[in-house]
VOLO-56712 format. One line per field, with one value per residue: residue number from 1; residue in one letter; chain; y, z, x of N, C-alpha, C in turn. Coordinates in pm, 1 decimal. Each point is the difference from the previous one (the first is absolute). Last residue first. Layout:
% VOLO-56712
resi [NUM | ...] $
resn [A | ...] $
chain [A | ...] $
n_yy [Y | ...] $
n_zz [Z | ...] $
n_xx [X | ...] $
ca_yy [Y | ...] $
ca_zz [Z | ...] $
ca_xx [X | ...] $
c_yy [Y | ...] $
c_zz [Z | ...] $
c_xx [X | ...] $
//
This chain:
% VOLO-56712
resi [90 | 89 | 88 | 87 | 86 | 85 | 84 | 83 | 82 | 81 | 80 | 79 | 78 | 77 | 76 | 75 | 74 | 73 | 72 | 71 | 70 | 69 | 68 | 67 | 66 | 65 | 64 | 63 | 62 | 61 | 60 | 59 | 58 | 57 | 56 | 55 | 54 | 53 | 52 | 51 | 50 | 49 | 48 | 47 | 46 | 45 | 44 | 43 | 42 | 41 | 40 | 39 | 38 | 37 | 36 | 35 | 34 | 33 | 32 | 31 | 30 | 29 | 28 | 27 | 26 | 25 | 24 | 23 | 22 | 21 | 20 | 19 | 18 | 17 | 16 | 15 | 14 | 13 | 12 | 11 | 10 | 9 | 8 | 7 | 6 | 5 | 4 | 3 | 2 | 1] $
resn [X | X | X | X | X | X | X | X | X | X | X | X | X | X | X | X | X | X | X | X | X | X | X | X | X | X | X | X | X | X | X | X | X | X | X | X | X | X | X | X | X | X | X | X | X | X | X | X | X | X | X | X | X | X | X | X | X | X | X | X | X | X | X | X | X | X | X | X | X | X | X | X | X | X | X | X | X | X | X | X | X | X | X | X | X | X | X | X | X | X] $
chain [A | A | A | A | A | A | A | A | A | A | A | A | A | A | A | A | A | A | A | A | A | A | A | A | A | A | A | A | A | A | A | A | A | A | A | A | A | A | A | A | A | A | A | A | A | A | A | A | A | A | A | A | A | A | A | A | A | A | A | A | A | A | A | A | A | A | A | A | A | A | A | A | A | A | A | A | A | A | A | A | A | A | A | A | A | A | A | A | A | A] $
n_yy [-1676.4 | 367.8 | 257.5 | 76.2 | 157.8 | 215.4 | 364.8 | -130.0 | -59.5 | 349.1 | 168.1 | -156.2 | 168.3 | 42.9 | 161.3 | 428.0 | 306.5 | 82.2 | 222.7 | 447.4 | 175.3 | 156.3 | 286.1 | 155.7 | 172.7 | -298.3 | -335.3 | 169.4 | -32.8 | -394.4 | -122.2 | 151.7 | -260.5 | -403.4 | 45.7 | 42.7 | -355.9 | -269.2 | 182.9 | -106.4 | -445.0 | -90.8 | 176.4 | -280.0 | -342.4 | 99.3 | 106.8 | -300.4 | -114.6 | 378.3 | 166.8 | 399.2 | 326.9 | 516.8 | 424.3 | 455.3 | 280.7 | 415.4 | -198.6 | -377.9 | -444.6 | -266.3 | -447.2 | -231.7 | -37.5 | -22.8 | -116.1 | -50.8 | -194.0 | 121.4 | 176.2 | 435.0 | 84.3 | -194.7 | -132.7 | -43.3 | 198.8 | 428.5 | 486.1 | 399.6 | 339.6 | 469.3 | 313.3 | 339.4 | 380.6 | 464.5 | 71.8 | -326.3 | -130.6 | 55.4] $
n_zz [-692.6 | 313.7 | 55.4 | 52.0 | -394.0 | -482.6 | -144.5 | -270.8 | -461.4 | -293.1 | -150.5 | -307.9 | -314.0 | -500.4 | -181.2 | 32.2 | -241.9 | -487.3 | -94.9 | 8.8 | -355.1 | -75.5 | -1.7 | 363.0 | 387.9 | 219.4 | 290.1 | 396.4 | 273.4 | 183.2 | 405.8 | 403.2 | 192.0 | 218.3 | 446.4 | 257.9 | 142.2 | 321.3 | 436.7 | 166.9 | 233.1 | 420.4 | 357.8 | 211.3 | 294.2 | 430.2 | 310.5 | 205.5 | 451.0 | 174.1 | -387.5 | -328.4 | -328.5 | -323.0 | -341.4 | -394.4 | -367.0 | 149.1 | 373.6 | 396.2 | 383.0 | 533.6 | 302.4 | 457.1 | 485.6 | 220.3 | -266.8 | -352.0 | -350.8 | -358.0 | -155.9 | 92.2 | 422.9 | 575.0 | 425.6 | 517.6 | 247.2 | 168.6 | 69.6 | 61.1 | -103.6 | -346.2 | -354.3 | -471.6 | -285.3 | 81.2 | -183.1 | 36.1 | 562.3 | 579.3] $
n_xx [-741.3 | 287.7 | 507.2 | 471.2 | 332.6 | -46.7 | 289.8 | 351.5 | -81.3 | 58.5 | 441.1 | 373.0 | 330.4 | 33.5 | -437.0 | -98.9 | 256.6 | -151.5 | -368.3 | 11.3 | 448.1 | 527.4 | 425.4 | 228.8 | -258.0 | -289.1 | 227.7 | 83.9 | -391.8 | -115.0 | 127.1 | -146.6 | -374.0 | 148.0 | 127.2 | -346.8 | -207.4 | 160.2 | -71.9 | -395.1 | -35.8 | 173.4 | -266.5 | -335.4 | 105.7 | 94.3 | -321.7 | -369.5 | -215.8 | -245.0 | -433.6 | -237.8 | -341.5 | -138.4 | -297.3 | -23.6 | 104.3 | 192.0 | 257.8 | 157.6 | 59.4 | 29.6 | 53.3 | 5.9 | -60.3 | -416.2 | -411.7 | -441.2 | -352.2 | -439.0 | -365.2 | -31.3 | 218.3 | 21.4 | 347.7 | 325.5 | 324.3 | 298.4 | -253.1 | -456.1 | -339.0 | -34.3 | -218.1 | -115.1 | -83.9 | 230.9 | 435.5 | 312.8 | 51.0 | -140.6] $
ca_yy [-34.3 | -117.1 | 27.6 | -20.9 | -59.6 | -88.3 | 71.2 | 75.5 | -145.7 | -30.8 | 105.1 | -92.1 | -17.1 | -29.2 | -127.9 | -27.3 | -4.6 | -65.2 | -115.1 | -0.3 | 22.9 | -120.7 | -17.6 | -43.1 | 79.1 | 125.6 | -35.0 | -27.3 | 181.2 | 68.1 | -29.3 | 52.6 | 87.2 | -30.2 | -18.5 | 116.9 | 42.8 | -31.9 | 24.9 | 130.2 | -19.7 | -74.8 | 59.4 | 127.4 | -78.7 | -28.7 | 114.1 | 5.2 | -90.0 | -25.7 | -54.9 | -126.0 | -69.7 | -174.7 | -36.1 | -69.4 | -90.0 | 39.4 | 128.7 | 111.7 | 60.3 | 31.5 | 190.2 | -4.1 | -67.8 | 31.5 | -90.5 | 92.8 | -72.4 | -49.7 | -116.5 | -52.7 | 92.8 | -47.8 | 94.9 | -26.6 | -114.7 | -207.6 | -40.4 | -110.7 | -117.0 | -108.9 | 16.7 | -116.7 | -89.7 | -24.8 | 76.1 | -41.8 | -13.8 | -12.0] $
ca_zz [-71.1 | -26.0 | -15.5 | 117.7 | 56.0 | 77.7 | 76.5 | 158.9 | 74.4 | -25.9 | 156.3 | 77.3 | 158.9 | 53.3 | -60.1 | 53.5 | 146.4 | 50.3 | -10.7 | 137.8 | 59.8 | -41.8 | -72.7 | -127.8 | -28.1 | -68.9 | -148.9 | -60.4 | -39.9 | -63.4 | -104.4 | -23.5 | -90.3 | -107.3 | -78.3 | 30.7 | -82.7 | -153.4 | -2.7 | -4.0 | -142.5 | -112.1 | -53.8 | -82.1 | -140.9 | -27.4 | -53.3 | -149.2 | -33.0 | 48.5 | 180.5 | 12.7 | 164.7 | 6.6 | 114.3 | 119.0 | -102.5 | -72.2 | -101.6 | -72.6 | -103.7 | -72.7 | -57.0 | -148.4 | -59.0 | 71.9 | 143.4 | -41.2 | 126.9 | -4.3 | -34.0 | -95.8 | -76.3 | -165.8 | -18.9 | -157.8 | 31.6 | -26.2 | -35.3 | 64.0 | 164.2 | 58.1 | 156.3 | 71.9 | -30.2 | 97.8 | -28.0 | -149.0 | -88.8 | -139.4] $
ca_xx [-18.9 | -1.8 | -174.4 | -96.9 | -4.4 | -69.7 | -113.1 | 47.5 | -11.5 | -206.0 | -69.7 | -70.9 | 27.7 | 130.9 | 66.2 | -78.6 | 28.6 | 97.2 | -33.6 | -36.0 | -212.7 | -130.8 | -68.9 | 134.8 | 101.6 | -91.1 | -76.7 | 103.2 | 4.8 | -70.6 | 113.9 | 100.0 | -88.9 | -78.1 | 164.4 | 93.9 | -110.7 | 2.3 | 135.6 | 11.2 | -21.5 | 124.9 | 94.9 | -38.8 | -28.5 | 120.7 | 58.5 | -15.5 | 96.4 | 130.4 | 35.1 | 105.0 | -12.3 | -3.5 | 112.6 | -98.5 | -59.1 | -102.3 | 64.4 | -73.4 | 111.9 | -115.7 | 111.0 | -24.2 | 157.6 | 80.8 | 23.4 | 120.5 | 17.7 | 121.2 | -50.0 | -63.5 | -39.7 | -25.4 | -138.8 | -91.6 | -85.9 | 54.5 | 85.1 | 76.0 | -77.5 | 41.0 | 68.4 | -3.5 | -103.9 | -107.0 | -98.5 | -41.4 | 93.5 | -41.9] $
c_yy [-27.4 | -19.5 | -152.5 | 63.0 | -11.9 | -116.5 | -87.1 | -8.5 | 42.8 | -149.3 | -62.4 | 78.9 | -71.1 | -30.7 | -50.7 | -171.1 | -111.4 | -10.1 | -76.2 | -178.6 | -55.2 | 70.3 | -108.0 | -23.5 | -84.3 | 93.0 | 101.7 | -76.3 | -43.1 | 93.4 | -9.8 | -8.5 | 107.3 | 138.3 | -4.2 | -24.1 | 133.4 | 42.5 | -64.4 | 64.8 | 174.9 | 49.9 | -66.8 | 88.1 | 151.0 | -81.9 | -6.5 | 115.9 | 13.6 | -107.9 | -8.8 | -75.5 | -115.6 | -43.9 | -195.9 | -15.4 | -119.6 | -76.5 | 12.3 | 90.2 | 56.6 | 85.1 | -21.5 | 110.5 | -21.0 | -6.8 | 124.2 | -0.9 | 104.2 | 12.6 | -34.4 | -156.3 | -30.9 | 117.2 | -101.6 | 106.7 | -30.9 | -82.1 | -197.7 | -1.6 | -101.4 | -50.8 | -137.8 | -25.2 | -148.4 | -112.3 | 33.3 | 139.4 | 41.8 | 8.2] $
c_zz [18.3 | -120.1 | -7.2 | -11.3 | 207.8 | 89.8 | 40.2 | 67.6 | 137.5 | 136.0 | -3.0 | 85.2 | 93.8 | 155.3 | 77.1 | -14.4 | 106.4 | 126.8 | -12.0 | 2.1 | 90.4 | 94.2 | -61.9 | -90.3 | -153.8 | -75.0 | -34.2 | -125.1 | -81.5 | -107.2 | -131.9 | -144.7 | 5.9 | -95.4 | -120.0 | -108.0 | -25.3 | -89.7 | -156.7 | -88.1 | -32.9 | -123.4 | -110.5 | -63.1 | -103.5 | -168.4 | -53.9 | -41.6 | -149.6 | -28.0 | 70.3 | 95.9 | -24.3 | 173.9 | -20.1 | 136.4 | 73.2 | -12.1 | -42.6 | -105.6 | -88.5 | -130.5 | -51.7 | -82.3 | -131.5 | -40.2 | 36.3 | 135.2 | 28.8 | 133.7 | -54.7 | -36.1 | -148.6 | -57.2 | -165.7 | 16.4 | -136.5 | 72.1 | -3.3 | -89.9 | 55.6 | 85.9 | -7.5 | 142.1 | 53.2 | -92.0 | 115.0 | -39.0 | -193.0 | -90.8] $
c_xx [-160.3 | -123.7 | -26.3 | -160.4 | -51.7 | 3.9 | -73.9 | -111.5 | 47.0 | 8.4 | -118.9 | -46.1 | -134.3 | 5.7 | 104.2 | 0.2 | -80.7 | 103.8 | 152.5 | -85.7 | 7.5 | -144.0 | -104.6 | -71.9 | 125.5 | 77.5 | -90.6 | 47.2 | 133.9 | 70.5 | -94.0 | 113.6 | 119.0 | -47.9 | -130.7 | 112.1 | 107.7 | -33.9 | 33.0 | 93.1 | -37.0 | -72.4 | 105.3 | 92.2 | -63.6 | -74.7 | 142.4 | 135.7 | 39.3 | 94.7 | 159.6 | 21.2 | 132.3 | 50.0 | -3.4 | 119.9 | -59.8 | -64.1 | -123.4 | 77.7 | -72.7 | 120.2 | -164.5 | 50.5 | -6.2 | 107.0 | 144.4 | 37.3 | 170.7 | 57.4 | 132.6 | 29.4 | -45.1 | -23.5 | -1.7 | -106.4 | -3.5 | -79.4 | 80.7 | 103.6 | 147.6 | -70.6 | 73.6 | 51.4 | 32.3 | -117.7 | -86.7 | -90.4 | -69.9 | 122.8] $
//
């Protein structure tokens, strides 16, 4: 019994479906307070690049913040609203 004694293992590196999400062997799984997300294996290099953007981007944020422009204009300047949308599909 693992989790408390509320959950047993049956198996291990099989597929499984958790809440109705396909989660294969080699997948980063990546949790906190604010949920969880499913990274497929072939996906994890494109993931991290745009991570890693999102990250410099809202770094340099704070830092227009700090010199003092609004947070609309940061927000303007550095194009984050369009970052984000980006690869949403239309």
């Amino acid at each position: 019994m693992t989790a408390r004694n509320r959950v047993m293992q049956e198996s291990f590196n099989q597929e499984i479906q958790f809440a109705g999400v396909q989660v294969h062997p080699g997948d980063l799984i990546i949790a906190d307070g604010s949920g969880v997300v499913v990274i497929p294996r072939d996906k994890e290099e494109e993931v991290v690049k745009e991570a890693e953007a999102v990250a410099t981007t809202e770094a340099r944020m704070a830092d227009g913040i700090r010199q003092g422009m609004s947070v609309l204009e940061v927000l303007e300047k550095l194009g984050y609203e369009s970052m984000l949308d980006k690869g949403k599909e239309k």
